[in-house]
C-alpha positions in Angstrom: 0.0 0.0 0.0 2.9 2.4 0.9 4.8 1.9 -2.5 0.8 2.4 -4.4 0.6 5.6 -2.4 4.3 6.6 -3.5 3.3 5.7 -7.4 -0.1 7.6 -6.9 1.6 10.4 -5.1 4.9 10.6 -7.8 1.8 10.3 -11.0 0.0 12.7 -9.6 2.7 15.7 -9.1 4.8 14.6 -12.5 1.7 15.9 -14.2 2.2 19.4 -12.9 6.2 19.3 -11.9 9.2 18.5 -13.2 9.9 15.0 -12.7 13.6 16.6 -11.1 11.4 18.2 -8.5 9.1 15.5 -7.9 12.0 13.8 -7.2 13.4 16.5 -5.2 10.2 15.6 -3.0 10.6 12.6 -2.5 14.3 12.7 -1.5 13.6 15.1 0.9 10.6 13.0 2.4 12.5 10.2 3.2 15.4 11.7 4.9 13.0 13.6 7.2 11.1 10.3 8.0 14.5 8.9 8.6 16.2 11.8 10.8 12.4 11.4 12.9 13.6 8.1 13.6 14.3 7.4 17.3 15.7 5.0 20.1 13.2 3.7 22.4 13.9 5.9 25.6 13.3 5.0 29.7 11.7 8.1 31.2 11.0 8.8 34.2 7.8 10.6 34.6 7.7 12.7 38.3 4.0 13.6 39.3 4.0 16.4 42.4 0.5 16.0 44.3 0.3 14.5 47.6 -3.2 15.0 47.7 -5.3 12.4 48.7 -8.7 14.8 50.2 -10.3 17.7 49.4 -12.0 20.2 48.6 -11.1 20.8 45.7 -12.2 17.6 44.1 -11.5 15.5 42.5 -8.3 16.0 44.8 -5.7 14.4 42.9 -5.9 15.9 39.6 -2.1 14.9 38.4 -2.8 11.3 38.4 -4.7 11.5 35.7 -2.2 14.2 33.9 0.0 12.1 34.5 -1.5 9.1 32.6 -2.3 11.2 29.8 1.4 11.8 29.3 2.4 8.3 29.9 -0.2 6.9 28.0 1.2 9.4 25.3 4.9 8.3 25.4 4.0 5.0 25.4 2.6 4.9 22.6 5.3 6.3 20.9 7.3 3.2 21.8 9.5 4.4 25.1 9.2 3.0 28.7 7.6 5.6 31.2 8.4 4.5 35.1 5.9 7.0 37.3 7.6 7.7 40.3 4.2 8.8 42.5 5.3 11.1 45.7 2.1 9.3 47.7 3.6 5.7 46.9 7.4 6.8 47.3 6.2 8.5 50.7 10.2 10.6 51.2 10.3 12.4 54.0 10.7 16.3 54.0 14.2 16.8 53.3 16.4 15.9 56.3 19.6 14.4 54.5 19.9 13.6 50.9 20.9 10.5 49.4 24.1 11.5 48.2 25.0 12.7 52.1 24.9 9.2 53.3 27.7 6.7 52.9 27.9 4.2 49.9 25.5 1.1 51.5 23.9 3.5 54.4 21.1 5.2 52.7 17.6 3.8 53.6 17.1 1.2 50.8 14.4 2.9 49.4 16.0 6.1 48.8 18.8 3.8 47.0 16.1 2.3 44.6 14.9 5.4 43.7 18.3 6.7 42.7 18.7 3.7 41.1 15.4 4.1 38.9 15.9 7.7 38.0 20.0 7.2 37.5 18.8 4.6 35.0 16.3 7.0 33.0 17.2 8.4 29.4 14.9 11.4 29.7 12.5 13.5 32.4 8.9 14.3 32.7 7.8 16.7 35.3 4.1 17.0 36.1 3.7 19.5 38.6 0.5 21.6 40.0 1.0 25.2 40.6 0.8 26.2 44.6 0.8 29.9 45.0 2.3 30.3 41.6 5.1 28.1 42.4 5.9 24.0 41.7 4.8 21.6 43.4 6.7 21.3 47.3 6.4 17.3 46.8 7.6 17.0 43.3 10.7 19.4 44.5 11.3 17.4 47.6 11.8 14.9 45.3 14.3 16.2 43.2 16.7 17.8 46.4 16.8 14.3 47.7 19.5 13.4 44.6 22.6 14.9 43.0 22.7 16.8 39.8 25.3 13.8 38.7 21.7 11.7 38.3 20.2 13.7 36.3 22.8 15.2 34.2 23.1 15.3 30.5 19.6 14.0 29.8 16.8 16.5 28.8 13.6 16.6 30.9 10.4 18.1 29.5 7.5 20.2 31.9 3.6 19.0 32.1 1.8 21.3 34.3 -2.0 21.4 35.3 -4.9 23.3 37.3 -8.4 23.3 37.7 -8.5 27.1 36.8 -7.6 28.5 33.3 -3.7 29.2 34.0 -3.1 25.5 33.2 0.1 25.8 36.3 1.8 27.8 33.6 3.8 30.0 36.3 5.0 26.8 38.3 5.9 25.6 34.8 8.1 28.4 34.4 9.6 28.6 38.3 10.7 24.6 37.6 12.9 25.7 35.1 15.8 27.0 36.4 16.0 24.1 38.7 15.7 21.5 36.0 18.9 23.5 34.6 20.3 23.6 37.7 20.4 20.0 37.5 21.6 19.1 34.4 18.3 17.9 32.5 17.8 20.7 30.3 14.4 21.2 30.1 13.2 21.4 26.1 11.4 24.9 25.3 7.9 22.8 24.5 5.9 22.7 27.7 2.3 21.0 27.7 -0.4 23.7 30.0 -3.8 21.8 31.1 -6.4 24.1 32.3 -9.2 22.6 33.9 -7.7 19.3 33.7 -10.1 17.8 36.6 -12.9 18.6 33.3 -10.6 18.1 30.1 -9.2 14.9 31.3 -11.1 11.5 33.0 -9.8 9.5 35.5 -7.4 7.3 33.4 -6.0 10.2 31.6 -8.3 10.5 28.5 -9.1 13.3 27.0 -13.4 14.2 27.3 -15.0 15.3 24.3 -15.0 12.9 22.0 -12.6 11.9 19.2 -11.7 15.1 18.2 -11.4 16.9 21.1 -8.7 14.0 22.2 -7.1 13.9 19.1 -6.4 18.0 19.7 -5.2 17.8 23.1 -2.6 14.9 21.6 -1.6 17.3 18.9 -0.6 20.3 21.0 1.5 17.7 23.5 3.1 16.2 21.2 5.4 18.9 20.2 6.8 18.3 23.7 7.2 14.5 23.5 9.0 15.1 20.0 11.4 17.3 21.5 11.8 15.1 24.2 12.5 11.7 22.0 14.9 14.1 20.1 17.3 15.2 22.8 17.0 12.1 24.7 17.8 10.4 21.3 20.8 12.3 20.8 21.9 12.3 24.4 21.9 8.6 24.5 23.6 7.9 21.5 26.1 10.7 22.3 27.1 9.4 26.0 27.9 5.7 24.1 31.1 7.2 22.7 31.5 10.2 24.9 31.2 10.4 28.6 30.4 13.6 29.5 31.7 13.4 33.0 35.4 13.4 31.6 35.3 16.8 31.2 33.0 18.0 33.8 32.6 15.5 36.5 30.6 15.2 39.6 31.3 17.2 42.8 31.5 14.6 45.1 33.3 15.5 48.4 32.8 19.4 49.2 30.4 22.3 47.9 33.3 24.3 47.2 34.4 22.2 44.8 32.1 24.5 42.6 34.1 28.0 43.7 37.0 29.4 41.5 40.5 28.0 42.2 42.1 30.5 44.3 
């Protein structure tokens, strides 16, 4: 069928082009197909509500945000690990994990360093608390090293049940996200009134069309997302990028200016 829709396609414009340009086309068609082509990436996929009562309900509106985007990433062939602040219950920070001596950390706090050391790529979904990110998803991120998440790009999902979407926490997550080393991409996905827009297992309400919209506007994120995480992956297999700027590992002034 693809090779009668290339004949089709190539009869069709040599009746009103060149047969050079047609060709042109063409050529050009299949090296962007081929430059879209990606890895299959591991990311990580952070949600930032703790809530588990209201009022406001539904109270947990980022699970299903969240399964939206997973649902969405899946799809396009990667492996999405949700790391849920509720399930992972972390204290507030007291010490983080990089503080404690190699074997001493609480086990748990080791297997989440563990999942999110092995991730290609980041997804943050965060709510927006007084026009800020989400405390929990930010707890969260202080309890690791920047050496975890370096070098891999993270992408921002934020939500509300007013019209803002969380845009303005969207924005305040950014410079830590750089802080850290997982350049965020410059797509971000906005839900406003996600509690109405989205159902409880993350699909979009409306009807075929409306979902089919909300999967076009994210998907400029995920694309960016597969891209960088694409590149960073295949980049890191031939050049570690800790040679030239490794991890502080014994002293915060480590980062000052030699004297």
């Amino acid at each position: 069928q693809a090779g009668t829709s290339h004949k089709l396609f190539l009869d069709g414009m040599s009746a009103i082009l060149p047969t050079r340009l047609v060709t042109t086309v063409l050529l050009r068609c299949q090296s962007a197909r081929l430059s879209t082509s990606t890895q299959p990436l591991r990311i990580a996929l952070l949600l930032g509500s703790t809530r588990t009562e209201g009022p406001p309900k539904p109270a947990n509106v980022g699970a299903r945000v969240g399964a939206f985007a997973a649902a969405a990433l899946t799809g396009l062939g990667h492996t999405v690990d949700t790391v849920d602040p509720i399930v992972e219950e972390l204290p507030l920070l007291v010490k983080p994990q990089f503080a404690y001596a190699a074997g001493k950390a609480p086990p748990s706090l080791d297997a989440l360093y563990d999942r999110l050391l092995a991730a290609d790529a980041y997804v943050m979904v965060t709510p927006e608390y007084n026009h800020a990110p989400s405390p929990a998803l930010v707890n969260i991120l202080n309890h690791f090293g920047s050496s975890v998440f370096s070098f891999k790009p993270s992408a921002i999902v934020s939500y509300s049940q007013g019209q803002w979407g969380g845009c303005r926490a969207a924005v305040g997550l950014r410079p830590i996200l750089s802080e850290l080393g997982c350049l965020p991409v410059s797509a971000m996905v906005h839900v406003p009134r996600a509690h109405q827009v989205l159902d409880e297992t993350g699909t979009p309400t409306g009807g075929a069309k409306e979902a089919e919209r909300w999967h076009g506007y994210a998907h400029r994120t995920w694309s960016q997302l597969q891209w960088w995480g694409t590149a960073a992956k295949l980049h890191k297999q031939s050049n570690d990028p800790f040679a030239a700027s490794p991890a502080f590992l014994s002293d915060p002034a480590q980062r000052n200016a030699a004297a």
